[in-house]
N, C-alpha and C positions, 0 to 999 in steps of 0.2 A: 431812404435815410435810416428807417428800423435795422434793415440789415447792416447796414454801415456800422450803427452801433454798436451791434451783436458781433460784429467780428472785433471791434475795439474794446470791447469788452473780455471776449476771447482772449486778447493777445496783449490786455494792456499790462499785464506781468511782466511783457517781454518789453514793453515798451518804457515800461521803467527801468528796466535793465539797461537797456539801449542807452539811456540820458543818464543815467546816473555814471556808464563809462564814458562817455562824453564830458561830462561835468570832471569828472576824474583826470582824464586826459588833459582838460584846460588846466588842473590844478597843478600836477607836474610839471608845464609848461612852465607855468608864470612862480617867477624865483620870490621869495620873501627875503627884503631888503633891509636893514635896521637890528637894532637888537630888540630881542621880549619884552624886557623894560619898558625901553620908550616907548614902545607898543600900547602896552598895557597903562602906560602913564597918559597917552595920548588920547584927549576926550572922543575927536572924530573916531576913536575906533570902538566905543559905546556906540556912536551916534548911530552908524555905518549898520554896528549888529542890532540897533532897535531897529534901523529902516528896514534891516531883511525882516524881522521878525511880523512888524510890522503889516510888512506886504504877505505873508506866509498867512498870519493870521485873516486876512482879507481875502484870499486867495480862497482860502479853506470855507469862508463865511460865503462866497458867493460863487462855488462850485456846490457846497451842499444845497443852498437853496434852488440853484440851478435843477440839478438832479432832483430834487423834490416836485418842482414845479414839472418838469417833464416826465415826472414818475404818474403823476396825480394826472396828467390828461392822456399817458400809456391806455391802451383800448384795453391792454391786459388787466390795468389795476381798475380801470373804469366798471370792467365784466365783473370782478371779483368784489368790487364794492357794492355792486349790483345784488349778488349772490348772498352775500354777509349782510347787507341790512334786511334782505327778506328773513334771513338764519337767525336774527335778532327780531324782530314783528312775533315770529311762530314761539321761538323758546320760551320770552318774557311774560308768554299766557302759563307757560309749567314747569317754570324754572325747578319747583319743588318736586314736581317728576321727574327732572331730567336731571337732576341732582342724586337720587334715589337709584337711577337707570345705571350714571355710569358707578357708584359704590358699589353696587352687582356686576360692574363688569369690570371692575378692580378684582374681584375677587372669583370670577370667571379667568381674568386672565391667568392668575397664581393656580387655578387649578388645571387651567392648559400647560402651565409650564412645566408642572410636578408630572402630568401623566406624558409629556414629551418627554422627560427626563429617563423616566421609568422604561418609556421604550428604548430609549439611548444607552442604557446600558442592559439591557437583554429581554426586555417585555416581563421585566421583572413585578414582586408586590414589595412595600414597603417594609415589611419585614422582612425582606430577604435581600435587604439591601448587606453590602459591606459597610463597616465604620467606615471608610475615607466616604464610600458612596450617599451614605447617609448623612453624613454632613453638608455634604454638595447640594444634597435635595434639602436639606434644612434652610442653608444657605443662596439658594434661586430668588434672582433679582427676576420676576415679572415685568412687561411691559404695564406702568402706570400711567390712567389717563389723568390728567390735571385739565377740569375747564374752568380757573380760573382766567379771566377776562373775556369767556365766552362769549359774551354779549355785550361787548364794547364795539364802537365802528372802525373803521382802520385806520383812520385818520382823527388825530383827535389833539388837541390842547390841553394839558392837566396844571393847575397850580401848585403852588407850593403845599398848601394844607389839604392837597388829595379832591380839589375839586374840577368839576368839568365845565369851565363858563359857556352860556348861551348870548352872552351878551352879542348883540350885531350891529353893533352902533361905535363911532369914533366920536372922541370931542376935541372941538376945533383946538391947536397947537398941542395936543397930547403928544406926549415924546419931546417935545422939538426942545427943552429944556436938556434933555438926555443928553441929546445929540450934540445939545450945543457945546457941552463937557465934552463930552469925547474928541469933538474936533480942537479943543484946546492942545490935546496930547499930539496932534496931528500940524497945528500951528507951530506948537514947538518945536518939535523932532524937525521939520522943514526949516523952519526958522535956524536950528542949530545948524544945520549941515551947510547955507547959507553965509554964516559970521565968518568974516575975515577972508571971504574965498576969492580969489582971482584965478583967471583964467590962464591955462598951463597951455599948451599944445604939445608938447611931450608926454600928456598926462594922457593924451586922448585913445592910446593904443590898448593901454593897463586897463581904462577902464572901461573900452568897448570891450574888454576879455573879461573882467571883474561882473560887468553887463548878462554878457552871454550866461556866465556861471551861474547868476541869479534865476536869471531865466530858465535854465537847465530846471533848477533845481523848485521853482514855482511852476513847471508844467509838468513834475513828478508829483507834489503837492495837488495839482487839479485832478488829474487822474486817479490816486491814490483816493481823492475823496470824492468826486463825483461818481463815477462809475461803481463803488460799489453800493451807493445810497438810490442811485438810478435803478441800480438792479434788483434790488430791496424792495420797489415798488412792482415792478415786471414780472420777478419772477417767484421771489420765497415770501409773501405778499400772498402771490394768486394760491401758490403750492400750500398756504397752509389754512386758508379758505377750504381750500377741495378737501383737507384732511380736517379739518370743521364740519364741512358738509355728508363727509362720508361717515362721520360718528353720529352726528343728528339723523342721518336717514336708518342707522340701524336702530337708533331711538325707537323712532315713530316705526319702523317694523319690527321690536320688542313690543311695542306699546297696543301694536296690531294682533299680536299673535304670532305671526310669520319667522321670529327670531328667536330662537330661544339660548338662554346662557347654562352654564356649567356652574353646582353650586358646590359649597363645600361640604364635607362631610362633618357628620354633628362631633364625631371625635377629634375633628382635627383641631388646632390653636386657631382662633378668631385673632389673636392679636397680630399670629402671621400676615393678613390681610392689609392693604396699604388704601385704606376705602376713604382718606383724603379729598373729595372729589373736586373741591375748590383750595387746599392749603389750610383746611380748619377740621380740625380734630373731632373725632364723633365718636360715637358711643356702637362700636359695632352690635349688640347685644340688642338693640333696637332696628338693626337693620337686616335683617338675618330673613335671605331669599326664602319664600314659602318652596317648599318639599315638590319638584318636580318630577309629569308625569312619566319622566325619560327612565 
């Protein structure tokens, strides 16, 4: 079955391709009879576009949850949730270390960038650059790490005022008032399409065609949103766990001794440095790597 997915996932681009000339094809087909006006005049053809809209919107609510629910028991998102809450246990003891770790390695990375550059154009020094050259080296966008949300789990619930509930309890009829609104909109919209209708037999061709069209176009809707929320869990989910895990491990082998980073030099601009580590502004002059023994 995995595999099945994986290839439908593969090829579901084409497959909406597929339906959507399909759907196209029935549209040409079937002629529009009447003039715009009484169209537009005529309430069934609200009604008609809330029932698509309707089912579109339902479609989409119970193909994402779909896809969520078989993301979360995926062996892949399973491993990497595995992975991610030990990566959270370890951090949450030196978050202010490992806060400190990647600011230095902000500013590691800005000094790989400048001495790649320097080779890039001729194993040159900085003063022997060209004005255009030098600009470019002024101007080097570094690779910047942000670990903001490092330590969140993968799966999570947030409220509106930014909080995380624990709560794991239900109370008897919660919701069901909700619901019971909503299916008011659900009573009607049926109800409408229902007044005044008798039964055509010439009617029955247009709207097994009318039918199909629907359907065309609610099983481009399912695909469109399952599968890339499916995939969300599988695959860029685990992929960015490992690129979690692969930053924490040079952590703890900086932290060891074993890694060492690249620092700036004491004439260069501090404020070049993009030492952000979570999205909060700091005071580089406080953070300024001690004098290594390289």
């Amino acid at each position: 079955m995995a595999k099945f997915m994986d290839k439908m996932y593969k090829n579901y681009v084409w497959l909406v391709i597929a339906l959507s000339l399909i759907i196209y094809l029935g549209y040409r087909v079937m002629s529009f009879e009447g003039s715009l006006q009484n169209t537009l005049e005529d309430p069934q053809t609200y009604i008609q576009l809330l029932f698509v809209i309707w089912l579109n919107v339902n479609m989409v609510s119970g193909a994402y949850d779909n896809a969520t629910s078989a993301g979360l028991q995926s062996n892949e998102f399973e491993l990497a949730d595995e992975l991610n809450n030990n990566i959270i246990k370890s951090v949450n003891n030196e978050m202010k270390d490992f806060r400190e770790y990647i600011k230095k390695l902000n500013a590691h990375e800005l000094v790989s960038a400048r001495e790649d550059y320097l080779f890039k154009v001729g194993d040159k020094e900085v003063e022997d650059l060209t004005v255009k050259e030098k600009k470019e080296y002024d101007n080097l966008k570094p690779v910047r790490h942000n670990i903001y949300g490092f330590n969140l789990p993968l799966f999570y619930e947030i409220s509106k005022s930014g909080e995380i509930p624990y709560r794991a309890s239900i109370e008897k009829n919660e919701g069901k008032i909700k619901r019971q609104i909503r299916k008011v909109f659900t009573g009607a919209l049926f109800g409408g399409m229902t007044v005044n209708m008798a039964f055509a037999l010439d009617n029955v061709g247009a709207a097994f065609i009318s039918l199909l069209i629907i359907m065309g176009g609610l099983a481009i809707t399912f695909l469109m949103t399952y599968f890339p929320q499916l995939f969300k869990f599988r695959y860029e989910i685990p992929k960015a766990v490992m690129r979690k895990n692969n930053l924490y491990t040079s952590y703890i082998e900086y932290k060891n001794g074993t890694h060492k980073l690249k620092e700036l030099k004491s004439d260069e601009k501090k404020s070049d440095v993009i030492d952000d580590a979570d999205n909060v502004s700091v005071n580089y002059s406080e953070l300024q790597p001690a004098q290594s023994n390289q």
